[in-house]
C-alpha positions, 0 to 999 in steps of 0.5 A, a space after each residue: 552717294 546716290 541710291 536712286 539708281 540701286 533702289 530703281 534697279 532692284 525695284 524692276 528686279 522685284 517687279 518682274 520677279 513678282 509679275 512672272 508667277 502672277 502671269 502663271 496664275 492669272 492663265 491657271 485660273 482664269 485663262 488668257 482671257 485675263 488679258 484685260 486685267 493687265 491692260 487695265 493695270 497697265 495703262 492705269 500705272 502708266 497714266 499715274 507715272 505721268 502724275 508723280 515725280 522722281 522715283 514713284 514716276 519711274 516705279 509706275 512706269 516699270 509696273 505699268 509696262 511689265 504689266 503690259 508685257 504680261 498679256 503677250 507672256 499669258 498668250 505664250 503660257 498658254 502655249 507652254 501649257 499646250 505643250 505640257 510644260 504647265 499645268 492646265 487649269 480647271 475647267 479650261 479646254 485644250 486649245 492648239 
């Protein structure tokens, strides 16, 4: 039998799971201007599944991309705080 596509699939489950709240926190405390965090993470694990074979290849690839989607989701926190859905972090401004 062969695990590697469990082990993947559970793997990205994980990962999304964990950059969910992380985007959360990351908008609380530091604002969208935190943006660049995950385009560093992001193109630094994605340029790191280019350098490693099998299933570390594929796990960069998932944390690099989920952490690049991440920017488009802290603009949309950003929003959903807006709307009063979240909480606003200390010492931002409310923007529309």
């Amino acid at each position: 039998m062969y695990f590697s596509g469990i082990i993947i699939g559970a793997a990205t489950f994980l990962v999304i799971g964990a950059f969910h709240p992380l985007v959360i926190k990351a908008e609380y405390h530091l604002g969208v201007g935190s943006w660049w965090m995950f385009l560093v993470l992001g193109v630094g694990c994605i340029a790191g599944s280019l350098f490693t074979a099998g299933l570390w290849s594929i796990l960069f690839g998932v944390v690099g991309f989920s952490s690049l989607w991440s920017i488009l989701e802290l603009v949309k926190q950003r929003e959903r705080v807006n709307k009063g859905w979240f909480p606003e972090g200390p010492g931002h401004k409310r923007r529309s």
